[in-house]
N, C-alpha and C positions, 0 to 999 in steps of 0.2 A: 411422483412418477415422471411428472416435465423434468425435474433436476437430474433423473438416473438414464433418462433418456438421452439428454445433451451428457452426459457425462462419458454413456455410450460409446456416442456419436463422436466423441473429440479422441475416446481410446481408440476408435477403430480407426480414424483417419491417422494417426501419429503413428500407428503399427500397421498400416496400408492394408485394412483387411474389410472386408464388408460389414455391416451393420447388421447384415440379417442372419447374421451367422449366431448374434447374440439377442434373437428374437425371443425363444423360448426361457432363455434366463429374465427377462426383461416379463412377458408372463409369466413366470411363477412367480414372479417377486408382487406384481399386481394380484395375483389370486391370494398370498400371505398377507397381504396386506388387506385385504378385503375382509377374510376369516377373521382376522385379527380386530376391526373393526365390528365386525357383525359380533363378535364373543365379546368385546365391551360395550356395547350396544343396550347388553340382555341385563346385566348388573349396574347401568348405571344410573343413579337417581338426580334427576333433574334437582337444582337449588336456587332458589327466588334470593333476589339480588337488588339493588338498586344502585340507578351509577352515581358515581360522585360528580360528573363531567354537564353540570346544568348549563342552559344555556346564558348565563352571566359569563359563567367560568370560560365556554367555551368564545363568546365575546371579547374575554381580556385575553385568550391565547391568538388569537386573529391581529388584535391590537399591539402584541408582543411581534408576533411575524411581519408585521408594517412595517415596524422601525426596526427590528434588527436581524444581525444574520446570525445563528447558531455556526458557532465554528472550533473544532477541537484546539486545546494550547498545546503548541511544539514542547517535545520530550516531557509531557505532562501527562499519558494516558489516562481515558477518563473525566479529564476536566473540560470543561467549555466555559467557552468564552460569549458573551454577548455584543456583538459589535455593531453601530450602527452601520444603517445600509450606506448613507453618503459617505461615510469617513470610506468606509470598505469599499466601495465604487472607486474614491479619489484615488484609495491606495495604489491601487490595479494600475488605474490611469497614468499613474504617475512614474511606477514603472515599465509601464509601455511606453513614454514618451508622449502619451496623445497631447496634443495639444502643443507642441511647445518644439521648436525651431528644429532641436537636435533631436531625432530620437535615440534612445538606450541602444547600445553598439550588441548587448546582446539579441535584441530584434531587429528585426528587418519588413520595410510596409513592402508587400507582395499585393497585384490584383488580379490572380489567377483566381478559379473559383474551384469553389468545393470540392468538385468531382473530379475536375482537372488533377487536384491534391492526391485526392484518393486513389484515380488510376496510378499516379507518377509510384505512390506508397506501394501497390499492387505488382507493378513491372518491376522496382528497385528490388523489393523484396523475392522476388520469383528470380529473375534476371542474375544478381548477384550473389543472393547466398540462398537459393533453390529453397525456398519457404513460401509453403501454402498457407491462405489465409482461410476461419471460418465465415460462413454464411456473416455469422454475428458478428466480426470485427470487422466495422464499417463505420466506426465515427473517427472525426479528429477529436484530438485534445484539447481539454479547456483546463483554463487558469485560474489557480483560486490562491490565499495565501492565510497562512497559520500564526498569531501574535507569538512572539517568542518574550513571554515574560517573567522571563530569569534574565533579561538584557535590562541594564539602564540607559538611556531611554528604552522603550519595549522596541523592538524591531521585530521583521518580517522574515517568511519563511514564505516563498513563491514554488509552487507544486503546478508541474502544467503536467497532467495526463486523463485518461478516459479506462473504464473497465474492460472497454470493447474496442479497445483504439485502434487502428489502420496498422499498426507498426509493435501490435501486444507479441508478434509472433518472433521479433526481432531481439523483443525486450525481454521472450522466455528462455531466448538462445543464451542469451550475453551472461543473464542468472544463472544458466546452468554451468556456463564454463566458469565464470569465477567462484560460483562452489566450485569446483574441485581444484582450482588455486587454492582456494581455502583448505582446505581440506588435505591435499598435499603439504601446505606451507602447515600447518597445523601439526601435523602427524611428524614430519623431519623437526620441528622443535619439543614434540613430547622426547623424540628419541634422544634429543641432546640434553632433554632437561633429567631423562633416565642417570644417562651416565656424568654430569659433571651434579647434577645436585640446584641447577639454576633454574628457574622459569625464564625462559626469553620469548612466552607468546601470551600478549596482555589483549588478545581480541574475543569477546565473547558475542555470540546470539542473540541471548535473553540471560536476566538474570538468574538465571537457575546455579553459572558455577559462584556467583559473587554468595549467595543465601548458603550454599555448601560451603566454603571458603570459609564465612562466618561462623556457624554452625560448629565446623573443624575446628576452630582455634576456640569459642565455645568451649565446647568437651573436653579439651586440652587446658582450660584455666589460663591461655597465655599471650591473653591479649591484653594490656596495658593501653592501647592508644585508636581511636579510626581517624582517618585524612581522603579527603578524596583529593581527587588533582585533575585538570583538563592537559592533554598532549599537544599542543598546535604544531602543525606542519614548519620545521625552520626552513622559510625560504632565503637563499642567497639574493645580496644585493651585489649586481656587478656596476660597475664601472666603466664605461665605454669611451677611449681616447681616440682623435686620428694620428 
């Protein structure tokens, strides 16, 4: 009931309407929900159980959280990685610069404080592109990083954000307008792929068209060979003379 409240609460503020207008939907869905509970209540038979979680077991899961950090692997959903905490500490450190004469040209040491941050986030946001923040979006972001180990040596994947971060309202904007780039740029190459017979739009989502794609060629007998391939961006190298 907490989640369909905030859920509510963030539809009625994006469509500038009142909250209490969706009061009575908000009780009926607590009263179904209650019935529904009370009618499995009536049939349901208690089962004796014993946990697996003794206190040895949960003594080595204590000593597992001491020394390392649980952290997912980059373009590996699913897997984890166990890293220790100092390496994982150094890592951070060492791309932030701390310690060390020069710091990393993508940060910058600031000593303003927290709130200071927060308002500045608050006024840019309201002031420049007229976006309301909620109650909830009140932290800053933090830094954490993902081993990428499909790299030799393994290397790092640096993620700075928060759920509820100061600036989420900015970063719901920017998502929606590039979907519909997407989606534009999308649609004008189905239309070309209609009429010359080419594919020229290799961007997918999720793998849903790649499994179809297979699937397709599957059913058709006429696949002979698979290759994947990585695309990297060609950057030009200029030359600068006086």
């Amino acid at each position: 009931m907490e989640g369909l409240k905030n859920c509510v609460s963030s539809w009625c503020n994006k469509n500038a309407i009142k909250s209490s207008f969706l009061s009575q939907y908000i009780e009926n869905v607590d009263s179904l929900v209650d019935k529904r509970i009370s009618d499995l209540k009536k049939n349901m038979k208690s089962l004796s159980f014993t946990t697996s979680f003794h206190q040895e077991i949960k003594n080595e899961l204590e000593i597992l959280q001491q020394k390392y950090v649980m952290v997912p692997i980059d373009k590996a959903s699913g897997n984890v990685a166990f890293v220790c905490k100092r390496f994982y500490l150094k890592v951070l450190l060492d791309e932030l610069g701390y310690g060390k004469s020069n710091l990393n040209a993508t940060y910058e040491q600031i000593t303003t404080s927290v709130e200071d941050i927060k308002s500045k986030h608050v006024n840019f946001l309201s002031d420049k592109f007229k976006l309301k923040q909620l109650s909830s979006e009140s932290k800053l972001p933090n830094i954490y990083w993902l081993p990428k180990m499909h790299k030799t040596p393994i290397k790092f994947r640096f993620i700075i954000t928060a759920p509820d971060c100061t600036i989420k309202p900015l970063a719901k904007s920017l998502t929606s307008i590039f979907s519909l780039f997407y989606k534009q740029i999308e649609s004008y190459n189905k239309k070309c792929s209609f009429f010359s017979g080419v594919n020229t739009f290799w961007v997918i989502q999720n793998n849903q068209p790649v499994i179809k794609a297979i699937k397709k060629i599957n059913d058709r007998r006429q696949g002979r060979s698979i290759e994947t391939f990585i695309f990297l961006p060609c950057i030009p190298k200029y030359h600068i003379t006086s």
